[in-house]
C-alpha positions as CSV (number, residue, x, y, z in Angstrom):
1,X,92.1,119.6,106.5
2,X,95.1,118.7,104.4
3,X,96.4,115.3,105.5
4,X,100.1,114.6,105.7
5,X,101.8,111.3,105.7
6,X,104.3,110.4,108.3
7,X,107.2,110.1,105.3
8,X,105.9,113.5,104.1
9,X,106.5,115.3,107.5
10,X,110.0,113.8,108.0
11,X,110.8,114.7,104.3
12,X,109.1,118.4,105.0
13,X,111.8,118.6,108.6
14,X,114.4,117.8,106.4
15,X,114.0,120.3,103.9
16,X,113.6,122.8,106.9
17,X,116.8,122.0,108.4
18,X,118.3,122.0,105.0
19,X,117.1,125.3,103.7
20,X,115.4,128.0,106.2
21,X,118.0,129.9,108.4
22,X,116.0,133.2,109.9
23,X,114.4,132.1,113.2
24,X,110.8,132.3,113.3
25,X,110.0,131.4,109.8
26,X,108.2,128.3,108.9
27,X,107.5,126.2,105.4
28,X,104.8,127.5,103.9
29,X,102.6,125.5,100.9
30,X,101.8,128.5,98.5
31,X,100.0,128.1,94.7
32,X,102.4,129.0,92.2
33,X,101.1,130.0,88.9
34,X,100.2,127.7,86.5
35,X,98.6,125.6,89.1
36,X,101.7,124.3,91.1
37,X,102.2,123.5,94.8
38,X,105.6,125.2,96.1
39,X,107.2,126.0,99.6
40,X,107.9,129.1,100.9
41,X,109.7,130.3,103.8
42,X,107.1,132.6,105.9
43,X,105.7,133.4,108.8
44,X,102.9,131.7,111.1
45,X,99.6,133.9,110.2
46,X,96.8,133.8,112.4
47,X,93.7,132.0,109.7
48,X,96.9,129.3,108.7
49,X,96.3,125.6,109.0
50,X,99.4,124.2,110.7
51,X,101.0,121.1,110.6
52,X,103.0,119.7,113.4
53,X,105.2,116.6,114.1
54,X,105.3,115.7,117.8
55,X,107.8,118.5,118.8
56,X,108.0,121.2,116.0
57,X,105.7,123.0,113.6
58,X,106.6,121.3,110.2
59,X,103.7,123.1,107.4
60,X,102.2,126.0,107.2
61,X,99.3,126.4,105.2
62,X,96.9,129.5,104.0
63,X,93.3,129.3,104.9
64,X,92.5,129.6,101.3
65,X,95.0,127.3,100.1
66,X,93.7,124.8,102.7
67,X,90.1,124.9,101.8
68,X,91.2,124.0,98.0
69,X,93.1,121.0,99.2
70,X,90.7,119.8,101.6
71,X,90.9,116.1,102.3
72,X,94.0,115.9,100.1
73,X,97.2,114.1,101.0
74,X,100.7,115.1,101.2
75,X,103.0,112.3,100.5
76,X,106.5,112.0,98.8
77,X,107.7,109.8,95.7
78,X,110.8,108.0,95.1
79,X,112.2,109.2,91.7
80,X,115.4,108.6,89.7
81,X,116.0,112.9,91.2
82,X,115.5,111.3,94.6
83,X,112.4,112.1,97.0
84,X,109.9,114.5,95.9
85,X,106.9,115.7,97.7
86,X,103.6,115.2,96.0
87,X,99.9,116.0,96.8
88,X,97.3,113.4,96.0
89,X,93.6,114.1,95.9
């Protein structure tokens, strides 16, 4: 299971509330090519690994995806861009 730190899943709300405006999608971490880490708008799939805060679902994650970040954290970074989300192993 992808851990995610309390910073992370008020940053993640945020973006949410900033940028997804079709009821019943969700953030979704996806693997871009070349390696990177991106969110998605999408919809809740059965095999997902989801990630709430105590009222909402805040992440959702592919079961495939999930298994390759196993035991990895979700955190964000304060940089001169402002806050960024990054994932540390």
């Amino acid at each position: 299971m992808i851990r995610i730190t309390e910073s992370a899943r008020r940053r993640l709300q945020n973006i949410y509330y900033d940028r997804v405006k079709r009821p019943g999608l969700m953030l979704r971490l996806v693997l871009r090519s070349g390696g990177q880490l991106g969110l998605l708008a999408g919809k809740e799939q059965t095999s997902d690994e989801v990630h709430r805060t105590k009222k909402k679902k805040v992440l959702l994650i592919a079961e495939e995806l999930a298994v390759l970040l196993n035991n990895c954290t979700l955190d964000i970074r304060d940089t001169k861009e402002g806050q960024v989300l990054y994932m540390l192993h």
